[in-house]
VEXDREN-2710 file (C-alpha; in Angstrom, 1 decimal):
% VEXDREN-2710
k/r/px/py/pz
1/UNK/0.0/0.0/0.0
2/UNK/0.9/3.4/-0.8
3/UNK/0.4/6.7/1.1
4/UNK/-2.1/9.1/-0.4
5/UNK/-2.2/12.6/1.7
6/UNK/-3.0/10.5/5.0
7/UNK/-5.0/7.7/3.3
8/UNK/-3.6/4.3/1.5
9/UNK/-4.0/4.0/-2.2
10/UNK/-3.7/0.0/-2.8
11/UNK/-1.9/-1.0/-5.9
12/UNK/-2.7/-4.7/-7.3
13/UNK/0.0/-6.4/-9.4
14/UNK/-1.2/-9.4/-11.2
15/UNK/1.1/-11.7/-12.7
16/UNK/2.3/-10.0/-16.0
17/UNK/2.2/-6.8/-14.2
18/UNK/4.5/-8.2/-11.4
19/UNK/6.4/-9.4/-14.7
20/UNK/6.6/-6.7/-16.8
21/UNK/7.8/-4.4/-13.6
22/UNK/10.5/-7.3/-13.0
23/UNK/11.9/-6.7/-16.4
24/UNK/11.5/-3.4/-16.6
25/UNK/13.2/-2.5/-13.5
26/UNK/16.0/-5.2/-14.2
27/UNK/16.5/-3.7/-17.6
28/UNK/16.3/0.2/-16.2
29/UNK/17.6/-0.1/-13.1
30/UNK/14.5/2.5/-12.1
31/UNK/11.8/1.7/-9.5
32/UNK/8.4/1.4/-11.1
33/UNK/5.5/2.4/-8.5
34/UNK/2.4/1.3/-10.9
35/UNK/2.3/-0.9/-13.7
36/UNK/-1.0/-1.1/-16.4
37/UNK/-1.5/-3.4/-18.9
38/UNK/-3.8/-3.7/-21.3
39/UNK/-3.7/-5.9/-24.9
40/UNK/-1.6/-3.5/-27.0
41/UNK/0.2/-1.7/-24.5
42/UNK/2.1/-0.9/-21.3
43/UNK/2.0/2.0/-18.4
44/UNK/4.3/2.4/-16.2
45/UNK/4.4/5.0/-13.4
46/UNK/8.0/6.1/-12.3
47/UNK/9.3/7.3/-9.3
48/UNK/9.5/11.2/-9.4
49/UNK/12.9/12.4/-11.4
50/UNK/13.6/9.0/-12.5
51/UNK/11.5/9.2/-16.1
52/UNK/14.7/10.3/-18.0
53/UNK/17.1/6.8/-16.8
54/UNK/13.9/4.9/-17.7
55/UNK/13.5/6.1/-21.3
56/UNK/17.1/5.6/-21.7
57/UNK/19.0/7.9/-23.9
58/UNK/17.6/8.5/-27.5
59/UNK/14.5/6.4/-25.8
60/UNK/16.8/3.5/-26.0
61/UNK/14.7/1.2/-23.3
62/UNK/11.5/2.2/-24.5
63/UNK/12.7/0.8/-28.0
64/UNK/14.0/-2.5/-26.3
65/UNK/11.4/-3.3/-24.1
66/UNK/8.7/-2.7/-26.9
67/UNK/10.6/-5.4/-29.0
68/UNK/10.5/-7.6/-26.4
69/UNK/7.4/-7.3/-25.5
70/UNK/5.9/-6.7/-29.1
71/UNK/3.7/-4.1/-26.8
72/UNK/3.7/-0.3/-26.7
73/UNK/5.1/1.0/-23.7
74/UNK/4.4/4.3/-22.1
75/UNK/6.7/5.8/-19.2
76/UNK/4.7/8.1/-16.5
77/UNK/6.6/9.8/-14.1
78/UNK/4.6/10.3/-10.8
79/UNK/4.4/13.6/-8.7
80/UNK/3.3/14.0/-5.5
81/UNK/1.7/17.2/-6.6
82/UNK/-1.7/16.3/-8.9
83/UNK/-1.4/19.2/-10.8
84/UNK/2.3/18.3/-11.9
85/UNK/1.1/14.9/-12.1
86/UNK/-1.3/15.7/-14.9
87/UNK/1.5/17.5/-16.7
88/UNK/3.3/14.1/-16.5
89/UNK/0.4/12.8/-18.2
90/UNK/-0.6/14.4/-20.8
91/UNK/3.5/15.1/-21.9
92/UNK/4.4/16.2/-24.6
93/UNK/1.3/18.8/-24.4
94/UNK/1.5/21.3/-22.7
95/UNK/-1.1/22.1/-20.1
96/UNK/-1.7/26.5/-20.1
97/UNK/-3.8/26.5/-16.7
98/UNK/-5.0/24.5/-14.4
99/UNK/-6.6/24.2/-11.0
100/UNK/-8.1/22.2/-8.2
101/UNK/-11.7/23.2/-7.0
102/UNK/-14.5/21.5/-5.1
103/UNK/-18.2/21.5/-5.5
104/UNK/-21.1/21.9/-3.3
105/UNK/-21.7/18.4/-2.9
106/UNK/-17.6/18.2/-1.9
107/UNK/-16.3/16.5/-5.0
108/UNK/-12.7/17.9/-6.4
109/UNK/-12.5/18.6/-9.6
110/UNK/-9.2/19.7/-11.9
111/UNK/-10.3/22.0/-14.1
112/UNK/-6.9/22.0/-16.8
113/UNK/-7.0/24.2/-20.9
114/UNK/-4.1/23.8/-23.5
115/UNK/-3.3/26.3/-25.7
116/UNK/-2.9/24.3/-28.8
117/UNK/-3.1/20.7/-29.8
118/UNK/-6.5/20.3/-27.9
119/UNK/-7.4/17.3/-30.5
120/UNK/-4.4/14.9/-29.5
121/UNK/-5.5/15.8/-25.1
122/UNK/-9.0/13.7/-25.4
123/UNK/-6.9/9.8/-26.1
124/UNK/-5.0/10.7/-22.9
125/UNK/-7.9/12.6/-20.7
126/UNK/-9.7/9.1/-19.6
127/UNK/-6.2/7.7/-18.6
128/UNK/-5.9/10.9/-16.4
129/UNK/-8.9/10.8/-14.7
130/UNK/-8.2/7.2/-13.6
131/UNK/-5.2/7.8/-12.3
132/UNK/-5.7/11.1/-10.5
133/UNK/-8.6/9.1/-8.9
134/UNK/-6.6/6.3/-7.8
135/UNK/-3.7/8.7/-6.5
136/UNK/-5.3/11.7/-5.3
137/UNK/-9.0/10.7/-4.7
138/UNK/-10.0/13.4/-7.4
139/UNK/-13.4/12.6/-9.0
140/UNK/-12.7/14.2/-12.2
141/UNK/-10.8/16.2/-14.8
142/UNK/-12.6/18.4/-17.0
143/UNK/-11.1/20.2/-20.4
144/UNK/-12.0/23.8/-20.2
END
């Protein structure tokens, strides 16, 4: 279990996941806190400041590990912060505002805008909400 601002988030590792992370961490020598798989593809979250020795240089590990897994693989690095977490996210966009509010009925909501390049944010939004959810206990994201 993982700390969450006072409260436990609970991460479940299945099999490949617990595999996956193996390789991956034997391969970048980086700790992975969160691994999601899915048929075509691979998340993993990072440790904070430890994206770039994941990637590798010129994205070498990225390049291996999709050949050996014949899967994408997408690297995540987390923040402790949710707003900087979402800018983790949604990299290589650029995120122009964003903030944290609650409602009435005491829901928090981040309330993020781009600039440019709004049409490539909507693949990565759902992704986002799930794991701001699971990290922060934030019950949306909403594109302004």
């Amino acid at each position: 279990m993982k700390k969450n601002n006072g409260a436990r988030v609970l991460i479940k590792f299945d099999t490949d996941s617990i595999r996956y992370t193996g390789l991956f961490e034997s391969l970048t020598g980086v700790v992975v806190k969160d691994c999601m798989v899915n048929d075509d593809k691979i998340i993993f979250v990072v440790k904070e400041g430890q994206a770039g020795m994941a990637i590798g240089k010129k994205g070498v590990n990225i390049k291996n590990l999709q050949e050996m897994l014949n899967k994408r693989v997408e690297i995540i690095e987390f923040n402790s912060n949710p707003l900087k977490f979402l800018n983790n996210i949604f990299r290589p966009l650029k995120i122009s505002n964003a903030y944290l509010s609650e409602k009435n009925d005491e829901k928090k909501v981040i309330k993020i805008s781009f600039d440019k390049d709004k049409f490539k944010v909507r693949p990565k939004l759902r992704k986002a909400k799930f794991l701001v959810k699971k990290y922060f206990n934030i019950d949306d994201v909403i594109i302004s």
